[in-house]
Residue frames as qw, qx, qy, qz and C-alpha x, y, z in Angstrom:
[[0.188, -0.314, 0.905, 0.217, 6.45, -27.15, -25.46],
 [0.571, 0.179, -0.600, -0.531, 4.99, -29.02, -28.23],
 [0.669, -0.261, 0.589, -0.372, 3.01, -32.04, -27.46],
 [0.505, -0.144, 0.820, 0.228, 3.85, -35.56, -28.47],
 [0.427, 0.508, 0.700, 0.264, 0.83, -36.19, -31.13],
 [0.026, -0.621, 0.031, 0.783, 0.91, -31.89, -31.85],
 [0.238, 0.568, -0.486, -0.621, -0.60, -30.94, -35.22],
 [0.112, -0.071, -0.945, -0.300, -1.87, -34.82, -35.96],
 [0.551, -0.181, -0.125, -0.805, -5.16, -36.26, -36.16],
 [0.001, 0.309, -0.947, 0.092, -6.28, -39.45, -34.61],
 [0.557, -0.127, -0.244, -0.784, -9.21, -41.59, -34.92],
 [0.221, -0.232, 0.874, -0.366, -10.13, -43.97, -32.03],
 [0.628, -0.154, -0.426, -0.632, -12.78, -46.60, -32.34],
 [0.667, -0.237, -0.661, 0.250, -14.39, -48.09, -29.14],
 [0.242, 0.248, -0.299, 0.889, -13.92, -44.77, -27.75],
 [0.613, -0.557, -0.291, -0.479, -17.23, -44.73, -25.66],
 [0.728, -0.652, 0.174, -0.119, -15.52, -45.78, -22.57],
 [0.876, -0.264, 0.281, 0.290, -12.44, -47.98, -20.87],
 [0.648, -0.141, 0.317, 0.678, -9.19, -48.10, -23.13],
 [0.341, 0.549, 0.480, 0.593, -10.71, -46.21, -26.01],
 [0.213, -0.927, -0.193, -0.241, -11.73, -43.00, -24.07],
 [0.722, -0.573, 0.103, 0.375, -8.68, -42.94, -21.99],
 [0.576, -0.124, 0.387, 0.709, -6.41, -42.85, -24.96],
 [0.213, 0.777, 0.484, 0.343, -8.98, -40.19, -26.47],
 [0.494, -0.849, -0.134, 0.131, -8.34, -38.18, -23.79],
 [0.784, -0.218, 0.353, 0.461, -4.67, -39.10, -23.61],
 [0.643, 0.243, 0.392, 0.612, -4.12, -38.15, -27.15],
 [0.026, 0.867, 0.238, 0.437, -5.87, -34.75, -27.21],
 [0.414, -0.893, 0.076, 0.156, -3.53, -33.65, -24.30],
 [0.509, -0.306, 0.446, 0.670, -0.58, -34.29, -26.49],
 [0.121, 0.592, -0.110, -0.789, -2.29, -32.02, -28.93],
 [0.058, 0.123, 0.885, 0.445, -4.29, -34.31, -31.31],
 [0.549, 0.017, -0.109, -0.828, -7.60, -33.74, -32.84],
 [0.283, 0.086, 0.934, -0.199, -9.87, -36.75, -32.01],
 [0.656, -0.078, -0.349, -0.665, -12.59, -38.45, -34.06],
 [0.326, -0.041, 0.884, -0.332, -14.19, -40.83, -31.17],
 [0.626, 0.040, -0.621, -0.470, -16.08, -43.46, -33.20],
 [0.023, -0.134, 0.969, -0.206, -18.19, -46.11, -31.60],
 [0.252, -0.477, -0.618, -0.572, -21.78, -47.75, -32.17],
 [0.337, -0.680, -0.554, 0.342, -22.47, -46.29, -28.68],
 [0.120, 0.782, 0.324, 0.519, -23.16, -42.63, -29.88],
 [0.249, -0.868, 0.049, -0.427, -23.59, -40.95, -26.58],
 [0.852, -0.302, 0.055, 0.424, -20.89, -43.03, -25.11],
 [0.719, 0.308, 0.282, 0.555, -18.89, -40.97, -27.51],
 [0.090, -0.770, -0.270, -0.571, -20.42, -37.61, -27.00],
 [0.702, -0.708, -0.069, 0.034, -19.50, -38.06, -23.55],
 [0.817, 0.210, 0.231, 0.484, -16.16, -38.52, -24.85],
 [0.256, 0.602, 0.318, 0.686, -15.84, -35.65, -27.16],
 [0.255, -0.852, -0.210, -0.407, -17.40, -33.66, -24.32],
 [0.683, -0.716, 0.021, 0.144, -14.74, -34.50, -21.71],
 [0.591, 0.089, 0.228, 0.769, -11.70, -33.59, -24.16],
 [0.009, 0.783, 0.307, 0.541, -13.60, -30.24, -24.57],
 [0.495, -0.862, -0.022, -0.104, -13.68, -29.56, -20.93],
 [0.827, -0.052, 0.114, 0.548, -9.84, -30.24, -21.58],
 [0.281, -0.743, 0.250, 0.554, -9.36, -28.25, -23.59],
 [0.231, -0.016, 0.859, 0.457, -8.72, -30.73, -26.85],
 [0.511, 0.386, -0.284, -0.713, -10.56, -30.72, -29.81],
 [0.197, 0.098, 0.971, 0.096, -12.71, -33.52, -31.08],
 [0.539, 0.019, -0.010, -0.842, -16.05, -34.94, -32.61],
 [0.637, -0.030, 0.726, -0.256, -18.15, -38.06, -32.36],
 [0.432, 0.461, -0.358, -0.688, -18.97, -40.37, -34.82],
 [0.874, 0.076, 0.253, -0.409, -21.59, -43.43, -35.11],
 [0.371, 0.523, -0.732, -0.229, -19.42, -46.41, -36.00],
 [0.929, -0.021, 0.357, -0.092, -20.20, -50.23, -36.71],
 [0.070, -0.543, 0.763, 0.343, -16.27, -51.38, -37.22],
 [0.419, 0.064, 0.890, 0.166, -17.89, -54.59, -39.36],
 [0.515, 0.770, 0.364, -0.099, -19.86, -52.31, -41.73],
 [0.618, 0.062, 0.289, 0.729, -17.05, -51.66, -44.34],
 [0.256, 0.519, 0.417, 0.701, -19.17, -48.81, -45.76],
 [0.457, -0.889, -0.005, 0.035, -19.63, -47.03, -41.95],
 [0.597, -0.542, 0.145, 0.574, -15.54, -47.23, -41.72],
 [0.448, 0.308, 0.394, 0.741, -14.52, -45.94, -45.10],
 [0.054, -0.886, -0.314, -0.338, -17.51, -42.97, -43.85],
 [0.502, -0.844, -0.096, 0.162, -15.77, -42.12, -40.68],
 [0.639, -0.117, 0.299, 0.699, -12.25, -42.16, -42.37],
 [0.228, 0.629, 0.241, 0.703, -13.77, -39.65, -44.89],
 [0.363, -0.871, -0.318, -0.092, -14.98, -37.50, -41.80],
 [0.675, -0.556, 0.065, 0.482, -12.02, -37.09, -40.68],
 [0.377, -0.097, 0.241, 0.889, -10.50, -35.55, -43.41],
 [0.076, -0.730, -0.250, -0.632, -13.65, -33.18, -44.15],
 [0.466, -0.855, -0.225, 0.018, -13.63, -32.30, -40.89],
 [0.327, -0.920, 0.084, 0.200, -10.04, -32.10, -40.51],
 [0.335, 0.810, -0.459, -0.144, -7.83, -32.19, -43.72],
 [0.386, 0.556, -0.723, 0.137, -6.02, -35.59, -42.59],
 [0.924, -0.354, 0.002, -0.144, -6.08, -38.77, -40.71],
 [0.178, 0.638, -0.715, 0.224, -2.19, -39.29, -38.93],
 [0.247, -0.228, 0.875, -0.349, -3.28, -42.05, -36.41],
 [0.721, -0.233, -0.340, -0.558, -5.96, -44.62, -36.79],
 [0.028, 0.337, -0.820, 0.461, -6.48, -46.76, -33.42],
 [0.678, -0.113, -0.643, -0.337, -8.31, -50.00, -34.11],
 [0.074, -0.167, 0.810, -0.557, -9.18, -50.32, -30.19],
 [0.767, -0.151, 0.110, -0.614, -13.08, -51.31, -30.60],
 [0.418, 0.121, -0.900, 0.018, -13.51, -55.16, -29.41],
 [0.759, -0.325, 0.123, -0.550, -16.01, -57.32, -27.73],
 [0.255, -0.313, 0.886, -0.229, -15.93, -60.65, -25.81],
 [0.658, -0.138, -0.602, -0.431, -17.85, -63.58, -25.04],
 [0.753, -0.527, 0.269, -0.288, -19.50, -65.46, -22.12],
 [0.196, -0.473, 0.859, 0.015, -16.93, -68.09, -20.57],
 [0.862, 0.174, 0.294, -0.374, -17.72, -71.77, -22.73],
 [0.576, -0.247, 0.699, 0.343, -15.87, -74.47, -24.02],
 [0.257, 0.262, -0.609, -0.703, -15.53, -74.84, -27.61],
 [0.029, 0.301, 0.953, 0.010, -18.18, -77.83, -27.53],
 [0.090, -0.595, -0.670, 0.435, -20.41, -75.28, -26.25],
 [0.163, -0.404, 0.115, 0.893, -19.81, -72.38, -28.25],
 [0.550, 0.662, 0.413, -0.297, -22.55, -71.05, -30.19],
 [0.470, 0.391, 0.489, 0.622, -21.63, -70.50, -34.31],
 [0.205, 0.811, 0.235, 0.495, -23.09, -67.24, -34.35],
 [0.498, -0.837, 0.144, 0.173, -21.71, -65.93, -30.72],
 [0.625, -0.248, 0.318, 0.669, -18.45, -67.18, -32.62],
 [0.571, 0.463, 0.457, 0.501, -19.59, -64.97, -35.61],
 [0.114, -0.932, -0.332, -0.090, -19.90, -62.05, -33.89],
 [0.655, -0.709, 0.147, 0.217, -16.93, -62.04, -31.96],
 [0.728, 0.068, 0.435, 0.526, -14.88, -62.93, -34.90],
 [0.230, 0.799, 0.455, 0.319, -16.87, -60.07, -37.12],
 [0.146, -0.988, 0.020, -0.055, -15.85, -57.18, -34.61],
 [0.666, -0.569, 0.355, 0.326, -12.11, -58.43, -33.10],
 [0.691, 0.099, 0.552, 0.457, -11.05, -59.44, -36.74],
 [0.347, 0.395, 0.363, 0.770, -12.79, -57.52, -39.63],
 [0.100, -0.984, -0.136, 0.052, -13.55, -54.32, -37.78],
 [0.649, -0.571, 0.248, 0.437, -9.76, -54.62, -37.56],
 [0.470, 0.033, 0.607, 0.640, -8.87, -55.72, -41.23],
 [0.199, 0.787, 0.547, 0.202, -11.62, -53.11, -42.30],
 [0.359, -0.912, 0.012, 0.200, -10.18, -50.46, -40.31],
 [0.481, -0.494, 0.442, 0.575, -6.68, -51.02, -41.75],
 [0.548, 0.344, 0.643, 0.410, -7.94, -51.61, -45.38],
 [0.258, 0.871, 0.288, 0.303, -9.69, -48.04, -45.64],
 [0.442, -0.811, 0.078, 0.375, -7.25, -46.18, -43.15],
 [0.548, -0.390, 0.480, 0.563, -4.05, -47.11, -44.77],
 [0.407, 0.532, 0.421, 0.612, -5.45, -46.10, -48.90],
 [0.064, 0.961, 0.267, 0.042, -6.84, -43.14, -47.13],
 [0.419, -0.690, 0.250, 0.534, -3.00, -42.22, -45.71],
 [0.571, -0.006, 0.562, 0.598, -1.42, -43.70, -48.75],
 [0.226, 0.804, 0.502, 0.225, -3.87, -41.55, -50.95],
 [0.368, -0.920, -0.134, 0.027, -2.54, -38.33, -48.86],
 [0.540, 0.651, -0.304, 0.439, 0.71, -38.96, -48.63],
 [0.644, -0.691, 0.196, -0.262, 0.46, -39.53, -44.70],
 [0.411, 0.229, -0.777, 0.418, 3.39, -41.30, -42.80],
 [0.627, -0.442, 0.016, -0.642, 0.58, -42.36, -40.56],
 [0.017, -0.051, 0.923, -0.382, 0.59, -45.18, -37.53],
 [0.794, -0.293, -0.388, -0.364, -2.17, -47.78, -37.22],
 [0.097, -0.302, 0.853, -0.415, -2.24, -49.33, -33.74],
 [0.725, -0.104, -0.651, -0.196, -4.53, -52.49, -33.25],
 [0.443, -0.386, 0.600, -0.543, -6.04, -53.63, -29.64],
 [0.583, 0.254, -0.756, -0.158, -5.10, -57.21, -29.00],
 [0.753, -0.576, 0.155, -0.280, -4.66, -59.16, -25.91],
 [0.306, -0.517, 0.795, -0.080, -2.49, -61.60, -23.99],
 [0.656, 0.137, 0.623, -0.402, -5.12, -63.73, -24.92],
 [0.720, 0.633, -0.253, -0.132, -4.13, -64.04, -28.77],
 [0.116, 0.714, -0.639, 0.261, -0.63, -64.61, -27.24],
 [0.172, -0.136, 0.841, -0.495, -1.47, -67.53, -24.26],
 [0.360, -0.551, -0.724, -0.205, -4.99, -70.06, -24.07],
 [0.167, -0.083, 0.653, -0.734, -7.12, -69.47, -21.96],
 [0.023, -0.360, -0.929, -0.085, -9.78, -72.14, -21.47],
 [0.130, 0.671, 0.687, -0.247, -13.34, -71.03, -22.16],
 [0.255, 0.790, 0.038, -0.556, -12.63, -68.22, -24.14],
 [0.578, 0.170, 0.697, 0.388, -11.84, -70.08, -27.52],
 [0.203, 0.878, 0.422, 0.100, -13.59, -67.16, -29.68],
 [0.178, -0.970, -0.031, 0.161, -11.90, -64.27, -28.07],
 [0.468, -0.497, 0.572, 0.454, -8.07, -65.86, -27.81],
 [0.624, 0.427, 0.569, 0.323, -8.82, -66.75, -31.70],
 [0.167, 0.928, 0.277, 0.183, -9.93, -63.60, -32.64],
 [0.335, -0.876, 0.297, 0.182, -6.93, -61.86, -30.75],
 [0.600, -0.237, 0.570, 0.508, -4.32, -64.15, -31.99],
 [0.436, 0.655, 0.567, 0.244, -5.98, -63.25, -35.60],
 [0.078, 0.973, -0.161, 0.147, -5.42, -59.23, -35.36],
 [0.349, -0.703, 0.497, 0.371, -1.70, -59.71, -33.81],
 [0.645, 0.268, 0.545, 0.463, -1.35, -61.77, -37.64],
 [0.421, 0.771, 0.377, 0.293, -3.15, -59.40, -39.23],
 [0.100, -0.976, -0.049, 0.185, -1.11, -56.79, -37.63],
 [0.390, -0.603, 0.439, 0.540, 2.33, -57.73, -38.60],
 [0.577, 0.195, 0.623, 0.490, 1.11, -58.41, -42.35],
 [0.090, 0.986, 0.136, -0.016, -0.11, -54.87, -42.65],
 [0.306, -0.919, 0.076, 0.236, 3.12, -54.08, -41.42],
 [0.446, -0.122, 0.686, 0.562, 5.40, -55.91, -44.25],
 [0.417, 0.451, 0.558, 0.558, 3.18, -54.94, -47.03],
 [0.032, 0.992, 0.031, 0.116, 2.81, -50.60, -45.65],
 [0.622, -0.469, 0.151, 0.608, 6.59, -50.66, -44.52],
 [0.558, 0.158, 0.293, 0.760, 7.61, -49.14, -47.88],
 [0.072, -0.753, -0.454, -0.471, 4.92, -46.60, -47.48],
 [0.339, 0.056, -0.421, 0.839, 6.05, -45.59, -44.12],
 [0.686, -0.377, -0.295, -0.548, 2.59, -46.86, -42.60],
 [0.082, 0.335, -0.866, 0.363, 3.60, -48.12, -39.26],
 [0.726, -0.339, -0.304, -0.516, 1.09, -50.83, -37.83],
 [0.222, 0.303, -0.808, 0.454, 1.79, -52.30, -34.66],
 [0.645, -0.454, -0.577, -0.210, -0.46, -54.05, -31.55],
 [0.303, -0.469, 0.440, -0.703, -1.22, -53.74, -28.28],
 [0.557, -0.108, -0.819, -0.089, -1.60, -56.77, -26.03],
 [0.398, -0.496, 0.432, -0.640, -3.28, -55.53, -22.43],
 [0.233, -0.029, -0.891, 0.388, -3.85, -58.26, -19.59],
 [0.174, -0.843, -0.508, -0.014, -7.59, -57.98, -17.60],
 [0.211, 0.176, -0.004, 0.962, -8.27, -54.38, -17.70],
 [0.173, 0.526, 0.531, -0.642, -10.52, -52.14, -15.21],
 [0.305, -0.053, -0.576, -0.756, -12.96, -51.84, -18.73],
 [0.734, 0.047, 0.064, -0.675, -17.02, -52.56, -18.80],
 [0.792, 0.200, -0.471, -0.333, -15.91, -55.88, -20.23],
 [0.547, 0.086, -0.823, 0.131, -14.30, -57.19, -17.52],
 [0.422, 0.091, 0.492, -0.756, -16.89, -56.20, -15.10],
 [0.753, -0.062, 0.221, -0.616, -19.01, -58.24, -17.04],
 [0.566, 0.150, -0.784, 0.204, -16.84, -61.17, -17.03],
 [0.018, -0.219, 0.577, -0.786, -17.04, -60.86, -13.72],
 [0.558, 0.090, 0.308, -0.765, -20.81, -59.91, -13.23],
 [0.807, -0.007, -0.184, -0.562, -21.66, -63.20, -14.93],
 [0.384, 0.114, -0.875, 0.272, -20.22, -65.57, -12.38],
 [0.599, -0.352, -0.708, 0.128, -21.38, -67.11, -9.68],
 [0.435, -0.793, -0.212, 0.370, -19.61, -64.38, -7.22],
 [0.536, 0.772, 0.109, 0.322, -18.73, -61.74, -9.57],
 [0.351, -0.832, 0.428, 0.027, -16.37, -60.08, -6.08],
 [0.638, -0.414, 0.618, 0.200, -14.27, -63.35, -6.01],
 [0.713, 0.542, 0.323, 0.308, -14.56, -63.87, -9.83],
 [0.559, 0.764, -0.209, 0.245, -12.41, -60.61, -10.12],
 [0.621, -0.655, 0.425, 0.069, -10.37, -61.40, -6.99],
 [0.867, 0.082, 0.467, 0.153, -9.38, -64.06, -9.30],
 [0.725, 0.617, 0.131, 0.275, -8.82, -62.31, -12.03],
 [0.203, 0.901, -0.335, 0.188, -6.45, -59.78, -10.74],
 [0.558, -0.662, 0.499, 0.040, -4.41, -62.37, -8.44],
 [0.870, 0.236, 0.328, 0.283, -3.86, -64.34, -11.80],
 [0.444, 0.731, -0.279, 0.436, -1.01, -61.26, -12.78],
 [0.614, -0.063, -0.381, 0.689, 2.23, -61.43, -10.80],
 [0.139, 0.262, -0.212, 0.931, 1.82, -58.03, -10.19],
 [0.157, -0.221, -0.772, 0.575, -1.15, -58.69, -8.26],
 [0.086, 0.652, 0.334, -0.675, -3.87, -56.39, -9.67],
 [0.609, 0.503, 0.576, 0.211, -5.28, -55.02, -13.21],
 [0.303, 0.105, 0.118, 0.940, -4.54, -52.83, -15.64],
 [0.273, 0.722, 0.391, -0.501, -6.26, -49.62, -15.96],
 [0.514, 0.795, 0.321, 0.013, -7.12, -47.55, -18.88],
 [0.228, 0.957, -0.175, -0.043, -4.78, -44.99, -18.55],
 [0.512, -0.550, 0.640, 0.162, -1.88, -47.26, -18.30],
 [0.678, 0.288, 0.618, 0.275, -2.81, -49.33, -21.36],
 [0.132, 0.979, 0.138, -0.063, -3.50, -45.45, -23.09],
 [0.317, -0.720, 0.522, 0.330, 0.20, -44.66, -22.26],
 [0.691, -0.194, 0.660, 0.220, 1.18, -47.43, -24.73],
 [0.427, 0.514, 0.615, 0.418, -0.54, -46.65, -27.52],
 [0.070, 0.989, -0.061, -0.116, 0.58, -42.89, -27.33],
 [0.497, -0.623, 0.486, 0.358, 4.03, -44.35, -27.93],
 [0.515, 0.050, 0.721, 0.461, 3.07, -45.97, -30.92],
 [0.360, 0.856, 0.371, 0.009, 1.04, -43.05, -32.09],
 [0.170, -0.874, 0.157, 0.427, 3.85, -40.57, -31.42],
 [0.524, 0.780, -0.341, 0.026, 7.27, -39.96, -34.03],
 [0.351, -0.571, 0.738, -0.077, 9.19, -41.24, -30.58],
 [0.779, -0.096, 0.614, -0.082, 8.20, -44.89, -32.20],
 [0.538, 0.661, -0.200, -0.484, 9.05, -43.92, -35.78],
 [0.343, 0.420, -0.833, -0.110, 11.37, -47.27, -36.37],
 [0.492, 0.166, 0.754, -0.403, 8.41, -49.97, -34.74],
 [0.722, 0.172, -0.032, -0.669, 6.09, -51.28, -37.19],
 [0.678, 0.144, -0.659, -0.293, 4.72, -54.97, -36.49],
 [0.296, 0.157, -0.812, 0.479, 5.54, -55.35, -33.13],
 [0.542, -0.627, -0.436, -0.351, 3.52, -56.22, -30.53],
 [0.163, -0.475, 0.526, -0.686, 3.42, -54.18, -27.04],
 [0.575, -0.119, -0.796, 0.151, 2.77, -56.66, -24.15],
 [0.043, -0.323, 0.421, -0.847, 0.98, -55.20, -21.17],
 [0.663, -0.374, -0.434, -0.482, 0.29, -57.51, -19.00],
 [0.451, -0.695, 0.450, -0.334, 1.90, -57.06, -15.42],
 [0.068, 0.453, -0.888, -0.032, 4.18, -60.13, -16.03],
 [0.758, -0.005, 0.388, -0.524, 1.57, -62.54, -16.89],
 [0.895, 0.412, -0.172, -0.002, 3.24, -64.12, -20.17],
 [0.044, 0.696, -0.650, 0.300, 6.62, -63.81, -17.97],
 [0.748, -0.204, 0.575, -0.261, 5.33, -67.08, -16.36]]
């Protein structure tokens, strides 16, 4: 039996660990070719090397999502390497330390803004000419948060910057609709990722800092990779072929409050 993503290509960015590796993984067992991008290299290679021992087919590839003229390189890679780009999956993204807007540094906001935003709007700008260019009926998927969706005090940067890509995703998705470019979001809740270990690791008591963090979902407990992964194989697959703009919500019934 054919697997879901069979015969596509998909290019992940962020894919050095947590969501982005998961859904690397993930996607090469439904029978995609992976390009794992991220500016952690051997994060990536690691990557690349555990879809191998799969079984799946991939390669790595050095990416700073805020250097317009690094994404437009890795987009070409993909198609010299393999002839076509069917998925792009805008999943790289960084935080910030917990601080009130008063407190918030200008450039800590520029950074945050630089990777969450235009790695995003960079990522959709060269993806979607490269599909259109091809002739691809290709899915962009975008990694958002609850936190675009809901405040949360002290992270003023981040919940900006999130709420920013779930815009930018649904105007991609009105102005590729006729193209039959599908762009859609993901919104995860805290996820077992590096980043929220070092949320965590820079409290006071980094144990009871995530105690905290997982007893703040109803369901009592965080996501994981391979659960957020699952989502964004739905919106890579053909099974989502009538979706584009919407945002998935996965956040164990935290906006349900």
């Amino acid at each position: 039996m054919a697997g879901r993503l069979e015969g596509k290509v998909a290019l992940i960015t962020g894919a050095a660990g947590g969501i982005g590796r998961a859904s690397a993984l993930l996607f090469a067992r439904e029978g995609a070719k992976i390009v794992a991008t991220d500016r952690d290299l051997a994060g990536s290679e690691k990557t690349v090397s555990l879809v191998k021992e799969a079984g799946g087919e991939a390669f790595a590839f050095q990416l700073e999502v805020t250097d317009a003229a690094q994404v437009a390189a890795a987009i070409q890679a993909a198609f010299d390497r393999y002839g076509r780009l069917d998925v792009l999956f805008n999943n790289a993204g960084t935080g910030e330390r917990v601080v009130s807007v008063m407190d918030l540094a200008e450039d800590e906001w520029d950074r945050v803004m630089a990777v969450n935003v235009k790695g995003v709007f960079l990522g959709i700008k060269y993806g979607a000419a490269a599909m259109l260019k091809a002739g691809i009926k290709g899915s962009i998927i975008n990694t958002a948060s609850v936190a675009g969706l809901v405040g949360f005090a002290g992270h003023a940067v981040y919940s900006a910057s999130k709420a920013g890509c779930l815009h930018l995703t649904k105007v991609a998705a009105l102005e590729l609709s006729k193209s039959n470019i599908r762009v859609n979001a993901i919104a995860p809740a805290f996820t077992a990722t590096a980043m929220v270990d070092e949320l965590a690791a820079a409290s006071h008591n980094p144990e009871r800092a995530m105690q905290k963090l997982a007893q703040s979902i109803p369901m009592g407990r965080l996501g994981t990779p391979e659960e957020i992964a699952n989502a964004a194989l739905f919106l890579a697959s053909d099974e989502s072929s009538f979706m584009t703009g919407a945002v998935m919500t996965l956040d164990g019934g935290l906006t349900a409050q």
